[in-house]
Every structure is written in structure tokens, then in C-alpha cells.
C-alpha positions as a Markdown table, in Angstrom:
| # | Residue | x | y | z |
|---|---|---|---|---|
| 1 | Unk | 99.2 | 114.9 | 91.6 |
| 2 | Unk | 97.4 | 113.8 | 94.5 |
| 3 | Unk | 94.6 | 115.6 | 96.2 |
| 4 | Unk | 95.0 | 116.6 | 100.1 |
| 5 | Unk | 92.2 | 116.6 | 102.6 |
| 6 | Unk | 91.4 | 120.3 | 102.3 |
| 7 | Unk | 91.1 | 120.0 | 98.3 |
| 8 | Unk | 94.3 | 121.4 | 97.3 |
| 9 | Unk | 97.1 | 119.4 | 95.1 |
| 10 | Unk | 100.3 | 118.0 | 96.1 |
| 11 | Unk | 102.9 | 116.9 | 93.3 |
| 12 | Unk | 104.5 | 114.4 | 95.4 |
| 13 | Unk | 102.3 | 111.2 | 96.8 |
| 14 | Unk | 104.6 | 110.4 | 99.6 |
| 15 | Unk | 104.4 | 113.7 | 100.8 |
| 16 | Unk | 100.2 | 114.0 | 100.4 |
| 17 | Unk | 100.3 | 110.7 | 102.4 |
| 18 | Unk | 102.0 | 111.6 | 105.4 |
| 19 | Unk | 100.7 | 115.2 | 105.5 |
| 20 | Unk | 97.1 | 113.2 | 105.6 |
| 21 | Unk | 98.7 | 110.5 | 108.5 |
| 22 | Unk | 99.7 | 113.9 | 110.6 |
| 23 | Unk | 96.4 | 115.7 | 109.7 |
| 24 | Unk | 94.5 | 112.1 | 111.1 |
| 25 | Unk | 96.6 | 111.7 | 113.8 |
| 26 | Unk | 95.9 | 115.6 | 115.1 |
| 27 | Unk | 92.3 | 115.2 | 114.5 |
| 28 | Unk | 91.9 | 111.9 | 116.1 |
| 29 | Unk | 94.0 | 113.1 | 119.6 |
| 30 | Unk | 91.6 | 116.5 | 119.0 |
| 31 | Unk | 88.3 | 114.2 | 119.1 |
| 32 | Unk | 89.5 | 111.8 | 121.5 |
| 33 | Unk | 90.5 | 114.3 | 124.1 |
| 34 | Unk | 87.5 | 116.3 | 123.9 |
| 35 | Unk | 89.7 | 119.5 | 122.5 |
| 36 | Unk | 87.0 | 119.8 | 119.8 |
| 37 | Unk | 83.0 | 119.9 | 119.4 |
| 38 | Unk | 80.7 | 117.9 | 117.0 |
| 39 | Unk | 82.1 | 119.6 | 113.8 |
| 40 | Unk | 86.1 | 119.1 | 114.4 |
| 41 | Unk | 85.9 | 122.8 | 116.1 |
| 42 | Unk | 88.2 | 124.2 | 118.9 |
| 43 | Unk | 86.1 | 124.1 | 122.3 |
| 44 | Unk | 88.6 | 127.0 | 123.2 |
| 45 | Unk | 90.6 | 128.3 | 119.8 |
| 46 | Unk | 93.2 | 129.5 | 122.4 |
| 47 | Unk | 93.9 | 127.0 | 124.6 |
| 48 | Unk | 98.0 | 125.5 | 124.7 |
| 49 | Unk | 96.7 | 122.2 | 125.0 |
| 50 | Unk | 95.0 | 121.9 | 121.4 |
| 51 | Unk | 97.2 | 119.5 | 119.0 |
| 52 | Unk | 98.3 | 121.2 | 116.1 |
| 53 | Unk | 100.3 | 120.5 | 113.3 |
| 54 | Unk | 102.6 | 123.2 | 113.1 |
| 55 | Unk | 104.2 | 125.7 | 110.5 |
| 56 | Unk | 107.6 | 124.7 | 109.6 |
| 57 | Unk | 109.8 | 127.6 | 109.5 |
| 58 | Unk | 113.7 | 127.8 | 108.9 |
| 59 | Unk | 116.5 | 125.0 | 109.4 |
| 60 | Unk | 115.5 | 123.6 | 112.3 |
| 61 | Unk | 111.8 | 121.3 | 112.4 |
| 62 | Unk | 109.7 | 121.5 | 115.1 |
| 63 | Unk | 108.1 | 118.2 | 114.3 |
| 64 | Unk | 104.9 | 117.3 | 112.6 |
| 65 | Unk | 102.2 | 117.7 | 115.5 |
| 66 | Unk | 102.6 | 119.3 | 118.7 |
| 67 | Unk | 100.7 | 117.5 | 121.5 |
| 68 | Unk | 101.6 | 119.0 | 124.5 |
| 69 | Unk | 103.8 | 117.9 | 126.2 |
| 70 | Unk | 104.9 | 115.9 | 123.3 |
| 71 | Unk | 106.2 | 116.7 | 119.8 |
| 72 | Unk | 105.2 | 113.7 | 117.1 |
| 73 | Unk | 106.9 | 112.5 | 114.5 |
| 74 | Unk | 104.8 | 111.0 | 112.0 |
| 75 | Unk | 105.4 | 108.4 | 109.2 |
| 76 | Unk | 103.4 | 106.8 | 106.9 |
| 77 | Unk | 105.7 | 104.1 | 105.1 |
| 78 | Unk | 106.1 | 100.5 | 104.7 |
| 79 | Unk | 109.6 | 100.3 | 106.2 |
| 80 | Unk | 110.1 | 101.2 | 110.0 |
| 81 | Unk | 113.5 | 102.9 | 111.1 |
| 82 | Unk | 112.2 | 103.7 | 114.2 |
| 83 | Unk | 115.6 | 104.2 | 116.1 |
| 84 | Unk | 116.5 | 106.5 | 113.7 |
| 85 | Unk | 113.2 | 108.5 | 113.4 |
| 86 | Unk | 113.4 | 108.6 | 117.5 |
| 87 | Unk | 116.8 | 110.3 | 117.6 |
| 88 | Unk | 115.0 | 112.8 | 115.0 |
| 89 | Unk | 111.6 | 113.5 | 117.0 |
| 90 | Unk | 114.1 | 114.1 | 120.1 |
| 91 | Unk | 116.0 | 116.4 | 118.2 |
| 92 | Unk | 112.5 | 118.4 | 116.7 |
| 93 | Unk | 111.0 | 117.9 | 120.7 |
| 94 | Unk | 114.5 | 120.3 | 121.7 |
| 95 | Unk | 113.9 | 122.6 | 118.5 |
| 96 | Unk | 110.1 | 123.1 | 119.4 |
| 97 | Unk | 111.1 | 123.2 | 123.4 |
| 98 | Unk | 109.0 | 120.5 | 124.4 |
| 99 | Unk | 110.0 | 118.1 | 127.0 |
| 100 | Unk | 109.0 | 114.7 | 125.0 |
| 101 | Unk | 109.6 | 113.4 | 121.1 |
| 102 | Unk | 108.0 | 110.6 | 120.0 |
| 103 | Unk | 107.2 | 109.0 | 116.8 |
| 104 | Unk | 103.9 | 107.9 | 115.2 |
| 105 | Unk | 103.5 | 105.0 | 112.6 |
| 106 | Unk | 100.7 | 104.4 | 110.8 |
| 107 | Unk | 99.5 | 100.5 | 110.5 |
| 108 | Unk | 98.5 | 99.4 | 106.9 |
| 109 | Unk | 94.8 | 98.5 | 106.8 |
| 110 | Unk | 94.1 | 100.1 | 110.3 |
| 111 | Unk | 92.4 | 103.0 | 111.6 |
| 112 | Unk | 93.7 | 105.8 | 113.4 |
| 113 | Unk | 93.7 | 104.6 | 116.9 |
| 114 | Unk | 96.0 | 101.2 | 115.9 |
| 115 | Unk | 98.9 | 103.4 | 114.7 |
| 116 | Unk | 102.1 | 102.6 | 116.8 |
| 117 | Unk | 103.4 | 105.3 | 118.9 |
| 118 | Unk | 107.1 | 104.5 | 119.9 |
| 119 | Unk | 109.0 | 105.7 | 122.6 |
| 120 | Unk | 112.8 | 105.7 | 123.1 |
| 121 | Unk | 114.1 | 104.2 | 126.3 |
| 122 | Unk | 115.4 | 108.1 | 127.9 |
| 123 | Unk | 111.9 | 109.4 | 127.1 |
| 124 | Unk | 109.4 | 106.3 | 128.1 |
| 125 | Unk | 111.8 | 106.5 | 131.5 |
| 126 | Unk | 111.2 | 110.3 | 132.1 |
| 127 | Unk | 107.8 | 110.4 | 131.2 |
| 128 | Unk | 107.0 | 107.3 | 134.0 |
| 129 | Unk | 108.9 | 109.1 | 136.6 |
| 130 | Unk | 106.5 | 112.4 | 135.5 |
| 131 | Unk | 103.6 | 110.2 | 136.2 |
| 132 | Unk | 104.9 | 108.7 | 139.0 |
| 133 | Unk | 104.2 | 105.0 | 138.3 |
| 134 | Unk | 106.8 | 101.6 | 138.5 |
| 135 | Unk | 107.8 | 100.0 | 135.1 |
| 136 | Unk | 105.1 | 97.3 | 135.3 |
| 137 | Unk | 102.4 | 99.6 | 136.0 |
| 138 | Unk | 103.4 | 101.7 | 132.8 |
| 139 | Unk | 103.5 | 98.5 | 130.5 |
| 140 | Unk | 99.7 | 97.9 | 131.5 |
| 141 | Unk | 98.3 | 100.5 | 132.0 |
| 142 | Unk | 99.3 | 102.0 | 128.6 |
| 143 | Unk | 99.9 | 98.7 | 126.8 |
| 144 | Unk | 103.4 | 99.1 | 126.0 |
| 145 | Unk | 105.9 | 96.2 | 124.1 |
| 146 | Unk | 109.5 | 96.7 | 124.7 |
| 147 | Unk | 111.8 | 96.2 | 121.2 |
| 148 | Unk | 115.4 | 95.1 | 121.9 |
| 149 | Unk | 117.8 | 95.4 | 119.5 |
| 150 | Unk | 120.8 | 94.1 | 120.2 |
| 151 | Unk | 123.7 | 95.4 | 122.4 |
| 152 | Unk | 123.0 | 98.9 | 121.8 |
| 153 | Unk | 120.4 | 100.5 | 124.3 |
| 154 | Unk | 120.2 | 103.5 | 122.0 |
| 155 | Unk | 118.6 | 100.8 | 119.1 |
| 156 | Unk | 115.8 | 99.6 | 122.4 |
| 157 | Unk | 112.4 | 101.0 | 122.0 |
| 158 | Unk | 109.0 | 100.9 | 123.8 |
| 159 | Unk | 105.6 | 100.9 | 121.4 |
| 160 | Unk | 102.3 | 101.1 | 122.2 |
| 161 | Unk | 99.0 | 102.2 | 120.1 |
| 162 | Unk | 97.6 | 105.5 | 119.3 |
| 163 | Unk | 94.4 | 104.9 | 121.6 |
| 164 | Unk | 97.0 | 103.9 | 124.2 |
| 165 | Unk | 99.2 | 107.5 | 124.2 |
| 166 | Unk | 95.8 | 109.2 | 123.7 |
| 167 | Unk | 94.9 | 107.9 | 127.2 |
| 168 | Unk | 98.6 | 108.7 | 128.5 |
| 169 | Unk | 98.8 | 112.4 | 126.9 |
| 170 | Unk | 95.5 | 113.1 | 128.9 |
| 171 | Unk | 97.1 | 111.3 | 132.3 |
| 172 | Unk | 100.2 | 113.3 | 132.2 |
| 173 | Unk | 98.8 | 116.5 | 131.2 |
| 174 | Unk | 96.4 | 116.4 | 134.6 |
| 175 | Unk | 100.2 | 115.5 | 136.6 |
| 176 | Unk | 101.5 | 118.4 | 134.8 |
| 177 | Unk | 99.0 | 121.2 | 135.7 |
């Protein structure tokens, strides 16, 4: 059994690891935004924009942390799918009525901030126009690396870091208000 962050046993490892990668990535957006004091505490315990890793209830997932406005997917394993785990955070984004999915991959050896957050075409697209920016100014600004694979646009993908999105989810949340 392996032991999760809050002391309590989890049969499967696989599972314990990427509940701990969601837990890390909601407390690192949670620091890094300023959503939390000295201790890892709610500034406001009731305010929409906290990230949270919510309850999964029924058939249909709502994704593994809700940062407003986007709904992460999180994985912590060796090989990436990533076009397949986009079409899933898209789905979960629909289910959990948020505008954005996205996936989160945790990096080997790295700390929080150098997971890779990926972003499929449709969504990388909408979320530029939302911030009202050109293509090149999104690539810099947020450090973004484009992924073609092959003929099929659905397979293309945009990545950047976690310290990257964290500076994005705080740009398009000031659009959005």
C-alpha cells in the first residue's frame, strides 16, 4: 500500500501517484496565485476562483482540478498520449461546464512548476482570441512549443510549463472579470 499526502493508504501505487501530481499541481497554482496564505489556507474559503480538486460523482468526470476557467487533466506516467488525454480533458471541461480542458504532465526529476501543460489546437486558439493577443505574442509570452503530428490537426498540440499556464490562468482570469 502506498501512503497519500494526508496519511491515509491507497492499495494501488499508480493511483497514490497521480492523486499526489493533482494534489501538487492544485497546491502549487493555490501558492502561486496568491489564493492561499503562509500555511496552504484559503485567503477567501468561498471564493470561485480557488483550484480545487474535485469530488467525482457518477458516470461522467469532471476532471482532476478545476482552475477556473480551466478543467486539468493530470498524469503522472512515463508514456505521454497526450492527443488522447486532450480529447478526454475536453470531454471532463463539457461535463464540469467549463469553457477550457487541458492536460497536466508531470516531468521526471522536476518540480512542480516544469510539468508540461498541453493544449489542443481548438482550445490554445479560443483561449488567444479570449486574451486578445496574435499567435506570436501567445508563443512568447507564455512559452509555448507547438507538436505536429502528422496529417491529422486533431493529433497537433501546443505545450508549455506549469509556471508558464500559472502566469496565463492569472492573465485570462483579469480578461474574464
Amino acid at each position: 500500500m502506498a501512503l497519500m499526502p494526508d496519511g491515509g493508504a491507497v492499495a494501488n501505487p499508480s493511483k497514490a501517484r497521480g492523486t499526489a501530481w493533482e494534489s501538487a499541481v492544485r497546491d502549487h497554482l493555490n501558492e502561486v496565485l496568491g489564493l492561499v496564505d503562509e500555511h496552504g489556507k484559503f485567503k477567501d474559503i468561498f471564493s470561485a476562483l480557488n483550484i480545487r480538486r474535485p469530488a467525482q460523482e457518477g458516470a461522467k468526470d469532471v476532471g482532476d482540478v478545476h482552475a477556473p476557467p480551466f478543467v486539468l487533466e493530470c498524469k503522472d506516467v512515463k508514456a505521454p498520449a497526450v492527443p488522447t488525454w486532450l480529447r478526454q480533458a475536453q470531454v471532463e471541461a463539457t461535463h464540469a461546464g467549463y469553457p477550457y480542458g487541458v492536460v497536466v504532465h508531470k516531468v521526471r526529476r522536476a518540480g512542480v512548476g516544469r510539468g508540461r501543460v498541453h493544449f489542443d489546437i481548438r482550445t490554445w486558439t479560443r483561449v488567444r482570441l479570449a486574451l486578445g493577443v496574435s499567435t506570436r505574442r501567445m508563443r512568447e509570452r507564455y512559452g509555448f512549443i507547438p507538436a505536429v503530428r502528422g496529417l491529422d490537426s486533431t493529433r497537433w498540440y501546443l505545450s508549455t510549463d506549469v509556471e508558464n499556464f500559472t502566469q496565463l490562468v492569472a492573465d485570462i482570469r483579469v480578461v474574464m472579470t
